[in-house]
C-alpha positions as CSV (number, residue, x, y, z in Angstrom):
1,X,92.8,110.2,136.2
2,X,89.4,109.8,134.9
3,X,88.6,108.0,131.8
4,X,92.3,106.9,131.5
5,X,93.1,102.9,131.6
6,X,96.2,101.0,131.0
7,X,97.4,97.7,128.9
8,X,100.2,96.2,130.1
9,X,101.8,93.8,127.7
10,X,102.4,90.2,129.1
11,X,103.4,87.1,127.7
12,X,101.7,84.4,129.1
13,X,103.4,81.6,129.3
14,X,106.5,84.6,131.5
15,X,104.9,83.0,134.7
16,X,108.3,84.1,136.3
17,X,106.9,87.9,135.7
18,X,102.6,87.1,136.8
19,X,103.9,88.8,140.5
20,X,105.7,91.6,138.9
21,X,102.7,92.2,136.6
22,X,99.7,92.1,139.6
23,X,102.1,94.8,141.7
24,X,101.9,97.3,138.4
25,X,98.2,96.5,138.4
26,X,98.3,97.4,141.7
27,X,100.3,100.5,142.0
28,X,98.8,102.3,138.7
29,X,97.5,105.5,139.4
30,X,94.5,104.3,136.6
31,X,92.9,100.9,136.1
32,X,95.0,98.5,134.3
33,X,94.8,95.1,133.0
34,X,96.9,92.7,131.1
35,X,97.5,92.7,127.4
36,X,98.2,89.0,126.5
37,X,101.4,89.3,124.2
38,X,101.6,88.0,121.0
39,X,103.4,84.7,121.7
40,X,106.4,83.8,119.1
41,X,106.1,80.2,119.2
42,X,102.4,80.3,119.0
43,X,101.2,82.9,116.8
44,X,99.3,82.2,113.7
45,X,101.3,82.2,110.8
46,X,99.0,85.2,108.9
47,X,99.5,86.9,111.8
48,X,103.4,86.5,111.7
49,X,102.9,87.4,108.1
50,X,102.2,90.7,108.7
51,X,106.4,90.9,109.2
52,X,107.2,92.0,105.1
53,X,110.8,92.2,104.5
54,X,111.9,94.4,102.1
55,X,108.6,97.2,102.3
56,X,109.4,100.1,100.3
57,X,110.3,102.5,103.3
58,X,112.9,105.0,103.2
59,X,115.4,104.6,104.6
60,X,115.7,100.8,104.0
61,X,115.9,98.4,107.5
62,X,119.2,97.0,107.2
63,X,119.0,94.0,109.6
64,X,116.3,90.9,109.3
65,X,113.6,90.6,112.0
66,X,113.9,87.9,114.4
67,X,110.7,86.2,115.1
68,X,110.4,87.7,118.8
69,X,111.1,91.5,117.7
70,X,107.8,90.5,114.9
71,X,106.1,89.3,118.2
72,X,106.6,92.4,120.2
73,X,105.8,94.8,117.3
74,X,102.6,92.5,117.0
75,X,101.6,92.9,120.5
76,X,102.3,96.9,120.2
77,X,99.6,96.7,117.2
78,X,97.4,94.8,119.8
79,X,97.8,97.2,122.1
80,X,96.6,100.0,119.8
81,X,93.7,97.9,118.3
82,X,92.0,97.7,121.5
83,X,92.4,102.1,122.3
84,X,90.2,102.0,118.8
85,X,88.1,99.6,118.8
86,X,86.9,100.1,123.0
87,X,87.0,103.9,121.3
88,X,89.1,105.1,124.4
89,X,90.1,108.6,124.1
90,X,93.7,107.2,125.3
91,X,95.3,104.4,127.0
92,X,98.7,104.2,129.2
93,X,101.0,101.2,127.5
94,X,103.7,99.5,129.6
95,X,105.9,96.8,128.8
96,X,105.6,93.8,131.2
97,X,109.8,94.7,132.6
98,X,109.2,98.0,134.3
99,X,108.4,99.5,137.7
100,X,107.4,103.1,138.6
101,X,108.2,105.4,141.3
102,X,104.6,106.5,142.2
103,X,106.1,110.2,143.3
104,X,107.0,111.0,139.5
105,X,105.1,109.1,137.4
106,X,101.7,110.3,138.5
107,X,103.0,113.9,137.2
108,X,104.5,112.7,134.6
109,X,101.2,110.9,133.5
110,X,99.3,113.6,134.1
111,X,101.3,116.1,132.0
112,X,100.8,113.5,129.1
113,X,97.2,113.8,128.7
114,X,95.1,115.5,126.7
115,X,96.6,114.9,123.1
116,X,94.3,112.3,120.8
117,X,97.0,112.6,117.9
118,X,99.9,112.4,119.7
119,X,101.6,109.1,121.3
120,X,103.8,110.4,124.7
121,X,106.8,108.8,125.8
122,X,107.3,108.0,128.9
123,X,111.4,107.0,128.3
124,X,113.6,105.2,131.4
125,X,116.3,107.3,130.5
126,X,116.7,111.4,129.3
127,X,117.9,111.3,125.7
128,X,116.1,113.3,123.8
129,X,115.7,117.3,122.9
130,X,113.1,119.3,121.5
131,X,110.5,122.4,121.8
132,X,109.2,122.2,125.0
133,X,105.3,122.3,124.8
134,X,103.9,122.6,128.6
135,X,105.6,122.6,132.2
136,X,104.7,121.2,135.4
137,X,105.3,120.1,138.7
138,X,109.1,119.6,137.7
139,X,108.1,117.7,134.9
140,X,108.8,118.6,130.5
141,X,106.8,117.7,127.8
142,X,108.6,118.1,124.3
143,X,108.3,117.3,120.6
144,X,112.1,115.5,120.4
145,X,114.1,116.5,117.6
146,X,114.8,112.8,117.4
147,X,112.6,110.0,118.8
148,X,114.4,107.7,121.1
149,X,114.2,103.7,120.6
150,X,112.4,102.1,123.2
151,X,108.7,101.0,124.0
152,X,108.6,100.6,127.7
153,X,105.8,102.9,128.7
154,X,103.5,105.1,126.2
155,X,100.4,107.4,126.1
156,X,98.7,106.5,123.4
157,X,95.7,108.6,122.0
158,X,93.2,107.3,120.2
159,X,93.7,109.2,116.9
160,X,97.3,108.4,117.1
161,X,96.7,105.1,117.7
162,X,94.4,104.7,114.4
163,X,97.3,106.1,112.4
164,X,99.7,103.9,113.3
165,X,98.2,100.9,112.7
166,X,96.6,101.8,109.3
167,X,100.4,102.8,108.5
168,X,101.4,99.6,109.7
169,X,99.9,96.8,108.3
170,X,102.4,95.3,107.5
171,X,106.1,96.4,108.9
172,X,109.9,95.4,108.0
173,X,111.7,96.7,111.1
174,X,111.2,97.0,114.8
175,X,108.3,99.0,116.5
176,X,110.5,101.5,118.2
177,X,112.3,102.2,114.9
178,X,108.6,102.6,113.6
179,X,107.7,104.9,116.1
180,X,110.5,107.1,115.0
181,X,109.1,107.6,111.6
182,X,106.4,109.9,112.3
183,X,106.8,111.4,108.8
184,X,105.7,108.0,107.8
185,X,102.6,106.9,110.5
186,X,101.3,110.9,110.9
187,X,100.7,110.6,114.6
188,X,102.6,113.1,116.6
189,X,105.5,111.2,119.3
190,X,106.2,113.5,122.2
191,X,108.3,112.3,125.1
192,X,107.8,113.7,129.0
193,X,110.9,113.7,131.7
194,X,111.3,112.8,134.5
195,X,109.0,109.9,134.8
196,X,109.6,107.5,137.1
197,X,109.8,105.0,134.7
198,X,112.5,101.9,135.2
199,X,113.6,99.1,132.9
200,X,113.5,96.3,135.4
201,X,114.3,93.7,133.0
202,X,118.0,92.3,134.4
203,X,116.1,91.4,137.8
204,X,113.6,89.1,135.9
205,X,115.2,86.9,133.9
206,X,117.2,89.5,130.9
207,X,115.1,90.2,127.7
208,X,113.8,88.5,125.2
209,X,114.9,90.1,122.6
210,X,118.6,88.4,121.6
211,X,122.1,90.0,120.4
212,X,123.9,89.4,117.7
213,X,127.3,87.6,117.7
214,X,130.9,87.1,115.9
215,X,133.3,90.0,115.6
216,X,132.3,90.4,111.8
217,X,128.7,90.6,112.6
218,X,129.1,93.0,115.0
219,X,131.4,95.1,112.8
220,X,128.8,94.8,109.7
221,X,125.8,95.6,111.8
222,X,127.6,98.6,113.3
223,X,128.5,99.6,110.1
224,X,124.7,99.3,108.7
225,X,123.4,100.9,111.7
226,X,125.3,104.0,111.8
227,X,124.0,104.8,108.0
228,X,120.6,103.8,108.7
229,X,121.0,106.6,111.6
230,X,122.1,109.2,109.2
231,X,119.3,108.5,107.0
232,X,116.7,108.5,109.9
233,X,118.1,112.0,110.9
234,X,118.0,113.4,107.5
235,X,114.3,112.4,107.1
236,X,113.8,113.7,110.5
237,X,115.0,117.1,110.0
238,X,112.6,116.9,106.4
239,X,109.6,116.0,108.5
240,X,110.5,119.5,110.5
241,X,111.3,118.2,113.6
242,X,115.2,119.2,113.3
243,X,114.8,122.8,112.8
């Protein structure tokens, strides 16, 4: 894979994943290292401070951030300061929960490359549709009509990489619900399937990132989400990527 490395994002003190995380190392078809996580509990509080409720972004985030979802979008930024400032051309970006199959994800990988603007999903699951943009070995590469949530594993270019964290410095909503603003951050999101990514989380403890609860929460927040999705559609099909 040449040039290519990977990050993988880690929390340190998740010593319960350290075995999970060397076997990743291990099996990558490109060098990889850890990405210390931006700790929660421990972060600085300017760094925390980047979190800005309220930031004039259309459409509006209707739920408050809890201080792990600031942590993981802070780790993402991380992630994408270090593609810029080693001045990689790319680098592969995997949460610390997931597991490959090394017959697809090589393909999948490889199918990825090659796009400095553009950040590639490489999604556990096949949700999305879009203009396919190159074939092989099985394997799709397409501009979604609408980006999927989710951060598990990503090819980030360098360019694309720049753009998103100029765009976000600071941020009132998760990273994945970032990521889906492209009409906002200018890099290009693309997604590839199959991959041979898996969300592995359940079989190491759950995730960190916690529900909400109470009927009337529940009913409120479905309530806010499903016009938030509207909106996000609209402004998707505006950016072009609709049709």
């Amino acid at each position: 894979m040449g040039d290519l490395s990977a990050f993988i994002i880690h929390l340190d003190r998740a010593t319960d994943r350290a075995a999970h995380v060397a076997r990743m190392i291990a099996d990558l078809p490109v060098p990889g290292e850890v990405l210390p996580a931006v700790d929660a509990r421990a972060a600085p509080a300017g760094e925390m401070a980047r979190h800005a409720p309220g930031a004039p972004l259309d459409p509006a985030y209707p739920f408050p951030l809890s201080d792990t979802e600031v942590a993981v979008f802070l780790s993402h930024r991380r992630a994408w300061g270090e593609i810029v400032s080693r001045g990689l051309p790319a680098a592969l970006v995997l949460e610390d929960d997931v597991a490959l199959d090394l017959a697809l994800f090589p393909q999948a990988l490889a199918l990825a490359r090659g796009r400095e603007y553009a950040v590639v999903r490489l999604p556990q699951k096949d949700r999305e549709r879009g203009e396919t943009l190159a074939e092989a070995a099985g394997a799709r590469l397409i501009r979604p009509v609408e980006v999927a949530l989710g951060m598990q594993a990503q090819l980030v270019g360098r360019g694309a990489a720049a753009r998103l964290l100029a765009a976000s410095e600071t941020f009132d909503r998760p990273v994945d619900v970032f990521l889906q603003m492209t009409w906002v951050h200018g890099a290009d999101v693309l997604s590839v399937w199959p991959t041979g990514v898996r969300d592995i989380s359940a079989s190491l403890g759950g995730s960190t990132l916690k529900k909400r609860k109470g009927l009337g929460a529940r009913l409120s927040a479905e309530l806010g989400r499903a016009r938030f999705r509207r909106r996000m559609a609209d402004l998707a099909r505006r950016a072009g990527r609709g049709g």
